[in-house]
N, C-alpha and C positions, 0 to 999 in steps of 0.2 A: 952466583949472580946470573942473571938473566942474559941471553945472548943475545937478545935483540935489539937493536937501537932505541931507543925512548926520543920520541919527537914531540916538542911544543908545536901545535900547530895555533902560533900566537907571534907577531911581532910585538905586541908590550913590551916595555919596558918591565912595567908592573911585573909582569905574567912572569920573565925570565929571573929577575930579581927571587922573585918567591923561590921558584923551583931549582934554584943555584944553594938552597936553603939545603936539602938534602944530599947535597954534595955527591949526586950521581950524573955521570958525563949526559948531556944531551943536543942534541940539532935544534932551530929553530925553523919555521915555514909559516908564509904565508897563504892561510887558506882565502880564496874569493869564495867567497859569501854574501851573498845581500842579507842585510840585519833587520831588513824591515817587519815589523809584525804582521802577523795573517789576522785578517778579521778577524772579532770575537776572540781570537789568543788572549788564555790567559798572561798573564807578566811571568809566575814560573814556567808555561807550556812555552813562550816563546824563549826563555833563558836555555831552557832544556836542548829544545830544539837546535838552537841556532849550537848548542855545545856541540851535540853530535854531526851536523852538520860540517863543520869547520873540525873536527877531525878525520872525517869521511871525505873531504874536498882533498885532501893529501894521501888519500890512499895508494891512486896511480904511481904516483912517488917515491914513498915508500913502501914496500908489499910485504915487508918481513919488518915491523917496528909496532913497539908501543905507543900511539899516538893519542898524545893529551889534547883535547878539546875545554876550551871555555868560553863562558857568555856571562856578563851580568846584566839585568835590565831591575832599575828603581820602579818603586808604585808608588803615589799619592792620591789621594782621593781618587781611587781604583782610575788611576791612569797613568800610563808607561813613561816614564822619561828617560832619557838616552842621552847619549853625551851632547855637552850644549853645542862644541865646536865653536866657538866666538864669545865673546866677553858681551853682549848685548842677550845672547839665550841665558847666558851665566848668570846673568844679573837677574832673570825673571825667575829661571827654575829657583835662584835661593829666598826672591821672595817669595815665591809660592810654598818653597818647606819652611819658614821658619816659623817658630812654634809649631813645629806639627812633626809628626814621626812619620818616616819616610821607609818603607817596607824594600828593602833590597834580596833579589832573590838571585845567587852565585850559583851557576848548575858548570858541573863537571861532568864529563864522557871520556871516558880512555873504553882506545879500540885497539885489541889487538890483530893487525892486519891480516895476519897472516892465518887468524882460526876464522875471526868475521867477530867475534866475542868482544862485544861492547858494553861496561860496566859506565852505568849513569848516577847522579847525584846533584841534590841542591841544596844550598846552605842557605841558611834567610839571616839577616843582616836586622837589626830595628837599630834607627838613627834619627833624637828625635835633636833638631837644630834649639839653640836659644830663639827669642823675640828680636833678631837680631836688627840693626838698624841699615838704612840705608848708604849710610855712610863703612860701617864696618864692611857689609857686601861687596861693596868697590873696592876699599880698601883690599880685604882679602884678595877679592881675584888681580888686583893689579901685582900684589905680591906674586902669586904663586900661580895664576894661568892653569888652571887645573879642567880646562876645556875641553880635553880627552877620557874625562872621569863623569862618568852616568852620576847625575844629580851635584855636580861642580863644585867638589871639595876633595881634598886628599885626608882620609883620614890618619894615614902614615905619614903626614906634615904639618902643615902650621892649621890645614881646613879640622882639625881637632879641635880649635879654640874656638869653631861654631856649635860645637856639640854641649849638648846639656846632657846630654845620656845615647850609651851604644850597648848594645846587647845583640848577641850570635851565639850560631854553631861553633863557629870558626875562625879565632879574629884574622885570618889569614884570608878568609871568603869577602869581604869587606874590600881588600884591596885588589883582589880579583882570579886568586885562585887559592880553594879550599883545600890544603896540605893536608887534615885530619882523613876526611876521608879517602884523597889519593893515595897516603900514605898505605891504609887500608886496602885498596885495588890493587897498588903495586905488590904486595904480599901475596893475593890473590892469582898475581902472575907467574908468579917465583921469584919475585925481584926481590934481593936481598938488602936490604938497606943498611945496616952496618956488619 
Protein backbone atom coordinates (compact mmCIF):
# COMPACT_ATOMS: atom_id res chain seq x y z
CA UNK A 1 0.00 0.00 0.00
CA UNK A 2 0.97 3.37 -0.85
CA UNK A 3 2.30 5.59 1.99
CA UNK A 4 0.92 8.60 1.13
CA UNK A 5 -2.15 10.26 2.20
CA UNK A 6 -4.90 10.16 -0.57
CA UNK A 7 -6.81 13.47 -0.42
CA UNK A 8 -10.39 14.37 -1.96
CA UNK A 9 -9.80 17.85 -2.74
CA UNK A 10 -13.88 17.87 -2.92
CA UNK A 11 -16.39 18.85 -0.17
CA UNK A 12 -19.33 16.68 -2.07
CA UNK A 13 -21.11 14.83 -0.66
CA UNK A 14 -21.33 13.06 -4.01
CA UNK A 15 -17.65 13.06 -4.44
CA UNK A 16 -16.88 11.27 -0.89
CA UNK A 17 -19.79 8.78 -1.11
CA UNK A 18 -18.07 7.46 -4.42
CA UNK A 19 -14.59 7.34 -3.20
CA UNK A 20 -15.59 5.58 0.43
CA UNK A 21 -16.56 2.81 -2.60
CA UNK A 22 -12.87 1.66 -2.61
CA UNK A 23 -12.66 1.28 0.92
CA UNK A 24 -9.15 3.08 1.11
CA UNK A 25 -8.74 5.66 4.31
CA UNK A 26 -8.91 9.29 2.97
CA UNK A 27 -8.90 13.24 4.05
CA UNK A 28 -11.30 15.61 2.57
CA UNK A 29 -10.38 19.71 1.58
CA UNK A 30 -11.80 22.29 0.21
CA UNK A 31 -10.05 23.57 -2.74
CA UNK A 32 -11.10 27.79 -3.57
CA UNK A 33 -11.36 27.71 -6.94
CA UNK A 34 -13.47 29.93 -9.18
CA UNK A 35 -15.48 27.57 -11.68
CA UNK A 36 -16.11 30.19 -13.97
CA UNK A 37 -15.31 29.20 -17.67
CA UNK A 38 -12.68 31.11 -19.75
CA UNK A 39 -13.79 32.52 -22.97
CA UNK A 40 -14.19 30.18 -25.88
CA UNK A 41 -13.48 27.06 -23.27
CA UNK A 42 -14.46 24.30 -24.41
CA UNK A 43 -17.09 22.37 -21.84
CA UNK A 44 -14.29 19.28 -21.58
CA UNK A 45 -11.26 22.00 -21.52
CA UNK A 46 -13.11 23.72 -18.72
CA UNK A 47 -14.00 20.25 -16.72
CA UNK A 48 -10.41 19.34 -17.21
CA UNK A 49 -9.16 22.47 -16.08
CA UNK A 50 -11.10 23.36 -13.24
CA UNK A 51 -9.93 19.26 -12.12
CA UNK A 52 -6.51 20.00 -12.03
CA UNK A 53 -6.91 23.20 -10.53
CA UNK A 54 -8.75 22.26 -7.43
CA UNK A 55 -6.18 19.62 -6.73
CA UNK A 56 -3.37 21.90 -7.22
CA UNK A 57 -5.24 24.60 -4.76
CA UNK A 58 -4.29 21.98 -1.88
CA UNK A 59 -1.05 21.39 -2.68
CA UNK A 60 0.52 23.81 0.14
CA UNK A 61 -1.40 21.55 2.40
CA UNK A 62 -0.65 18.64 1.69
CA UNK A 63 3.16 18.24 0.16
CA UNK A 64 3.43 14.48 0.52
CA UNK A 65 -0.31 13.08 -0.64
CA UNK A 66 -2.32 11.81 -3.51
CA UNK A 67 -4.65 14.45 -4.41
CA UNK A 68 -7.96 13.71 -6.22
CA UNK A 69 -9.30 16.58 -8.26
CA UNK A 70 -12.78 16.71 -9.92
CA UNK A 71 -14.99 18.84 -12.10
CA UNK A 72 -18.19 18.12 -14.10
CA UNK A 73 -19.55 20.79 -16.39
CA UNK A 74 -23.12 19.72 -18.74
CA UNK A 75 -23.31 20.77 -22.70
CA UNK A 76 -26.48 21.60 -24.46
CA UNK A 77 -26.83 23.03 -27.56
CA UNK A 78 -22.96 23.66 -27.40
CA UNK A 79 -23.50 25.73 -24.15
CA UNK A 80 -22.15 25.09 -20.44
CA UNK A 81 -24.61 24.58 -17.83
CA UNK A 82 -23.56 24.47 -14.09
CA UNK A 83 -25.41 23.91 -11.26
CA UNK A 84 -28.64 25.75 -11.05
CA UNK A 85 -28.39 26.77 -7.28
CA UNK A 86 -32.27 27.66 -6.93
CA UNK A 87 -35.41 25.97 -7.85
CA UNK A 88 -36.27 28.96 -10.55
CA UNK A 89 -32.56 27.99 -12.77
CA UNK A 90 -33.78 24.33 -11.96
CA UNK A 91 -36.86 24.79 -13.61
CA UNK A 92 -35.38 26.29 -16.81
CA UNK A 93 -32.22 24.14 -17.25
CA UNK A 94 -34.86 20.97 -17.26
CA UNK A 95 -36.81 22.68 -19.63
CA UNK A 96 -34.35 23.59 -21.90
CA UNK A 97 -33.00 19.46 -21.70
CA UNK A 98 -36.02 17.83 -22.16
CA UNK A 99 -36.18 15.91 -25.12
CA UNK A 100 -32.83 16.51 -25.90
CA UNK A 101 -29.53 14.71 -24.75
CA UNK A 102 -27.43 16.64 -22.69
CA UNK A 103 -23.53 15.86 -23.11
CA UNK A 104 -21.86 15.72 -19.50
CA UNK A 105 -18.11 15.73 -19.59
CA UNK A 106 -16.59 14.35 -15.78
CA UNK A 107 -12.66 15.12 -15.87
CA UNK A 108 -10.51 13.79 -13.19
CA UNK A 109 -6.73 14.87 -12.02
CA UNK A 110 -4.92 13.07 -9.40
CA UNK A 111 -1.56 14.86 -8.39
CA UNK A 112 0.99 13.43 -6.79
CA UNK A 113 2.40 16.20 -4.56
CA UNK A 114 5.27 15.21 -3.74
CA UNK A 115 6.85 14.22 -7.61
CA UNK A 116 4.65 17.11 -9.27
CA UNK A 117 3.13 13.90 -11.50
CA UNK A 118 -0.41 14.65 -12.42
CA UNK A 119 -2.48 11.97 -14.14
CA UNK A 120 -5.63 13.67 -16.03
CA UNK A 121 -8.94 12.10 -17.55
CA UNK A 122 -12.58 12.67 -18.80
CA UNK A 123 -15.55 10.62 -18.92
CA UNK A 124 -18.49 11.92 -21.03
CA UNK A 125 -21.78 11.05 -19.69
CA UNK A 126 -25.03 11.21 -22.72
CA UNK A 127 -28.30 11.90 -20.83
CA UNK A 128 -31.13 12.29 -23.02
CA UNK A 129 -34.38 13.52 -20.62
CA UNK A 130 -38.20 12.43 -21.71
CA UNK A 131 -40.63 15.41 -23.23
CA UNK A 132 -41.20 15.94 -19.78
CA UNK A 133 -44.03 18.13 -18.57
CA UNK A 134 -44.19 21.18 -16.67
CA UNK A 135 -45.88 19.95 -14.08
CA UNK A 136 -43.45 16.71 -13.54
CA UNK A 137 -40.37 19.47 -13.46
CA UNK A 138 -41.74 21.12 -10.33
CA UNK A 139 -42.88 18.30 -9.05
CA UNK A 140 -39.47 16.58 -9.19
CA UNK A 141 -37.40 19.38 -8.00
CA UNK A 142 -39.66 20.11 -5.11
CA UNK A 143 -39.14 16.33 -4.25
CA UNK A 144 -35.49 16.06 -4.29
CA UNK A 145 -33.79 19.85 -4.55
CA UNK A 146 -31.04 18.62 -6.66
CA UNK A 147 -29.73 22.41 -7.12
CA UNK A 148 -26.07 21.36 -6.48
CA UNK A 149 -26.06 18.97 -9.48
CA UNK A 150 -24.89 20.63 -13.06
CA UNK A 151 -28.17 20.17 -15.35
CA UNK A 152 -30.63 19.53 -12.05
CA UNK A 153 -31.38 16.01 -11.63
CA UNK A 154 -29.68 13.17 -9.40
CA UNK A 155 -29.34 10.53 -11.52
CA UNK A 156 -28.44 8.09 -8.34
CA UNK A 157 -32.21 9.22 -7.04
CA UNK A 158 -35.55 9.71 -8.02
CA UNK A 159 -33.90 12.59 -11.21
CA UNK A 160 -33.61 8.85 -12.99
CA UNK A 161 -37.47 8.95 -13.71
CA UNK A 162 -36.51 11.98 -16.17
CA UNK A 163 -34.34 9.98 -18.19
CA UNK A 164 -35.38 8.22 -21.28
CA UNK A 165 -31.77 7.00 -21.90
CA UNK A 166 -28.06 7.29 -20.24
CA UNK A 167 -25.10 6.12 -21.67
CA UNK A 168 -20.98 6.60 -20.40
CA UNK A 169 -17.67 5.72 -19.66
CA UNK A 170 -18.36 5.34 -16.30
CA UNK A 171 -21.69 5.18 -14.50
CA UNK A 172 -19.87 6.50 -11.63
CA UNK A 173 -18.65 9.78 -13.75
CA UNK A 174 -22.37 10.88 -14.08
CA UNK A 175 -22.65 11.37 -10.45
CA UNK A 176 -19.27 13.08 -10.27
CA UNK A 177 -16.37 11.06 -9.87
CA UNK A 178 -15.15 8.51 -12.53
CA UNK A 179 -13.90 5.41 -10.19
CA UNK A 180 -12.89 3.35 -13.54
CA UNK A 181 -10.21 5.26 -14.56
CA UNK A 182 -9.04 6.49 -10.77
CA UNK A 183 -9.01 3.04 -10.08
CA UNK A 184 -6.55 2.87 -13.03
CA UNK A 185 -4.06 6.05 -11.64
CA UNK A 186 -4.08 4.66 -8.22
CA UNK A 187 -2.29 1.47 -9.48
CA UNK A 188 -0.12 3.67 -11.51
CA UNK A 189 0.92 5.04 -7.99
CA UNK A 190 1.49 1.94 -6.17
CA UNK A 191 -1.69 2.16 -4.45
CA UNK A 192 -2.77 -1.22 -3.76
CA UNK A 193 -6.43 -1.52 -3.77
CA UNK A 194 -7.12 -4.92 -2.39
Amino acid sequence: MNSQLLVLASTSIYRQELLKRLLLPFETARPDVDETPLPQESARDTSLRLAQEKALAVVSTYPDALIIGSDQVALLDDQQIGKPLNHDNAVAQLRAMRGKTTIFYTALALLNSKTGNMQTDVSLSHVTLRDLSDEEIDGYLLKEQPYHCAGSAKSEGLGVSLMSRMSGDDPNALVGLPLIPLCDMLRRENVRLY
